[in-house]
Residue, then its C-alpha position, 0 to 999 in steps of 0.5 A: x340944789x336938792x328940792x323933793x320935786x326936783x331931784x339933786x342938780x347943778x348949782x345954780x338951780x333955784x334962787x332962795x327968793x324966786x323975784x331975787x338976782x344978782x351976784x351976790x344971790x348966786x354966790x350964796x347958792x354956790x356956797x350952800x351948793x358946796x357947803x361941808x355941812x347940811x344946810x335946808x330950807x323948811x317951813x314951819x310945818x318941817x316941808x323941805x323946800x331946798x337942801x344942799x348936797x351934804x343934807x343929802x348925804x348926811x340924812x338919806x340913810x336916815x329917811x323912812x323910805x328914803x323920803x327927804x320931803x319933810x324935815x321933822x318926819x326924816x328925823x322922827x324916828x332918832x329925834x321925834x322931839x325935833x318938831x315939838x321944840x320947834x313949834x315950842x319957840x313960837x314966831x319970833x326969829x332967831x335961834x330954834x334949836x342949837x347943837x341939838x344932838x341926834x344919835x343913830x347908833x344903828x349907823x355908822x359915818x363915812x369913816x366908821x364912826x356911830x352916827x350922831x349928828x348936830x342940828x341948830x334950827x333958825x327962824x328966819x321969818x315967817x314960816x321960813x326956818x333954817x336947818x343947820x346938820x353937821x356930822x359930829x361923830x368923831x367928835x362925840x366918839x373923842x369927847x367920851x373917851x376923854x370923859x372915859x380916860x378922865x374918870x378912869x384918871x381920876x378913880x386911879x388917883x383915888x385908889x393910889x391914894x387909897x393904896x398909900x393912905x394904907x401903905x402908910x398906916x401899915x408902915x406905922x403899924x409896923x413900925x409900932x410892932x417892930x419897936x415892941x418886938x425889938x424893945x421886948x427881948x432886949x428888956x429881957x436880956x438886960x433885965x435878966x443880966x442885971x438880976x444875974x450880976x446882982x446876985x450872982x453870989x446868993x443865988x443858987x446855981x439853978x436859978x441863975x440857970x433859968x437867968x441865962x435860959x431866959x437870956x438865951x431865948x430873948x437872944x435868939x427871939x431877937x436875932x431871927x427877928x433881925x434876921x427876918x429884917x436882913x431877909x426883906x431888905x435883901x428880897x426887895x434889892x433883889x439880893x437874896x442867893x439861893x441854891x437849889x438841888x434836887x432832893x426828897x421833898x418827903x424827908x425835908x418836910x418830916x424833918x422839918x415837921x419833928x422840929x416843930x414837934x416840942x413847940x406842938x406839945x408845949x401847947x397843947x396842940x397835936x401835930x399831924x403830917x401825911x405824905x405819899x409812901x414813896x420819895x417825892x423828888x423836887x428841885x428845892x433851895x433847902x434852907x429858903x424852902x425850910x423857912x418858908x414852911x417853918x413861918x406857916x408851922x409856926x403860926x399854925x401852931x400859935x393861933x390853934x388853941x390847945x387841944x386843936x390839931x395842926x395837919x402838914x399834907x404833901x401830895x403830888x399836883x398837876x396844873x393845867x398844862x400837865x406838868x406836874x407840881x409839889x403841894x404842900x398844905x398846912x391846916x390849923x383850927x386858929x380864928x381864921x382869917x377875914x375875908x376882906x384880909x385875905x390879899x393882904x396878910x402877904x403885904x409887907x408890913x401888914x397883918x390881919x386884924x384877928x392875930x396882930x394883937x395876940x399871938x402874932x408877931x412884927x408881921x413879916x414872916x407871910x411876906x418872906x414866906x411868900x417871895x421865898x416860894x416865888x422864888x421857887x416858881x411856885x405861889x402861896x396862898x390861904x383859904x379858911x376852911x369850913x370847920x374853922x381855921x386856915x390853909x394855907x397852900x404852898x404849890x411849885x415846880x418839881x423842876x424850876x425853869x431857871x431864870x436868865x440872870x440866875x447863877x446860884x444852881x446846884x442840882x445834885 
């Protein structure tokens, strides 16, 4: 049993009590002897009288100097509070201080841990405490990455809620849209066939024409509508075919550009494209790549005003591991888009707040547009530029790496 003057030595050495004996009093030095916690004999003013081994262990590293002769100065430096809480309690006996915890971050336990120890004081009579010091150190290690894992379980709960509280507001929202987009041209076409039936007779050829023009494009607004429904049901089954081959990303991207050209005209906004003056060649699904690109021009048309300008750039990229890549920007001068908005409008179902109740439609062309790019190995993305407006950038592969299950591949 450890005492300052005498060292560390073999139980029995020194009775609690020097006029006691018996039995039961070396049972009691035995169990203190091999005690798996720290157990001290101190007086009021924190001199150890008697330690058991484990103190030693437990506090050596944290004595100045190595000097265990007093149990307060041991422990000034990670818990200086220790000897004010004692003297705090006065002369009663019982409980001092309880599981009073005592970090040394700068030390580590027998197994690795950050040291932080337990100590519970007793008063046992006069000037006669009772120091209890346990290792605690895996203990507090598991109790705060259980508080950590809780947190973290809890915050993931309320942002799941979150994400579905507005999954679902996107859900009616869509469903509101898609209603009016639907209801709208089918209005259209009955309205205009019933006009045309009613008057069919009186009416002079030319107007009866306009009837059938408006029926025609109510139709044909409600089929690419469908059509657009079909898409995102198949993308998210994981059933849409495409075909890629190998072609003039420059010859694609001017036709695609003169189709847009009556729509650019009829509102006013002036069309520009600019391409390198040679071919560039890249693997592409024409007819998915085509309608990715038509869903930009179309909106960058719409939200620019009139007498705005519209820009479509393809250039050649490179990404960081050199490969080189098919950029394809398209510029507007419309409102632009929120800041806080910018990772949603390529959410199903969702739209921004600056276009979904004007010119905007049921909200699912920037989603197809976007899967239909990945699809190609590339990604869409949006900035606003600085003088007003949108980019939107478009970015793949000239030559895709194809997927395992792919079987739809025509390079030509």
């Amino acid at each position: 049993m450890y005492k300052p003057s005498e060292g560390l030595a073999e139980p029995p050495v020194a009775p609690w009590d020097e006029s006691a004996a018996g039995e039961e009093h070396e049972a009691l030095i035995q169990f203190m002897y091999m005690a798996p916690i720290g157990l001290v004999q101190l007086s009021e003013d924190g001199t150890v009288r008697m330690a058991n081994p484990m103190t030693v262990q437990l506090l050596l590293p944290v004595a100045p100097g190595g000097d265990l002769s007093n149990f307060f100065t041991t422990l000034e430096g990670p818990a200086p509070e220790l000897r004010a809480l004692a003297a705090f309690t006065g002369p009663e006996e019982g409980p001092v201080i309880q599981d009073h915890r005592v970090a040394v971050p700068a030390l580590r336990n027998p197994s690795g841990y950050p040291l932080v120890l337990a100590i519970s004081l007793l008063r046992l009579g006069r000037d006669h405490l009772m120091a209890l010091v346990s290792d605690v150190s895996e203990a507090v290690l598991r109790e705060t990455q259980l508080r950590a894992a809780e947190a973290w379980h809890k915050q993931s709960l309320t942002l799941a809620l979150e994400a579905a509280e507005t999954a679902d507001r996107a859900k009616s929202e869509f469903l509101a849209n898609i209603s009016h987009e639907l209801r709208t041209p089918m209005h259209a076409i009955s309205s205009f066939a019933r006009l045309g039936q009613e008057r069919f007779d009186a009416a002079p050829r030319e107007k009866l024409g306009r009837y059938f023009d408006n029926i025609d494009g109510s139709a044909t607004r409600l089929m690419r509508l469908l059509n657009d429904l079909l898409d995102l049901a198949k993308i998210e089954a994981g059933k849409l075919t495409y075909v890629f081959k190998l072609q003039d990303a420059s010859a694609l991207l001017q036709s695609l550009v003169g189709e847009f050209q009556a729509m650019a005209n009829s509102r006013g906004v002036r069309l520009e494209f600019t391409s390198p003056p040679t071919a560039m060649r890249a693997e592409l699904d024409d007819g998915r790549f085509r309608q990715a690109l038509a869903n930009l021009l179309s909106n960058a048309i719409k939200f620019s005003p009139e007498g705005g300008t519209v820009t479509v750039e393809l250039r050649l990229g490179v990404i960081a591991s050199g490969a080189e890549t098919l950029v394809v920007e398209v510029a507007d001068q419309g409102p632009g888009i929120p800041a806080d908005e910018m990772d949603l409008i390529f959410d199903k179902f969702a739209q921004s707040s600056k276009t979904k109740t004007g010119a905007g439609g049921a909200g699912l062309g920037l989603p197809i547009a976007s899967e239909l790019i990945a699809a190609h190995g590339g990604c869409l993305s949006v900035e606003n530029r600085p003088t007003g407006g949108a980019r939107f950038r478009v970015e793949t592969p000239l030559l895709r790496e194809p997927a395992a299950t792919e079987t739809s591949l025509d390079v030509a």
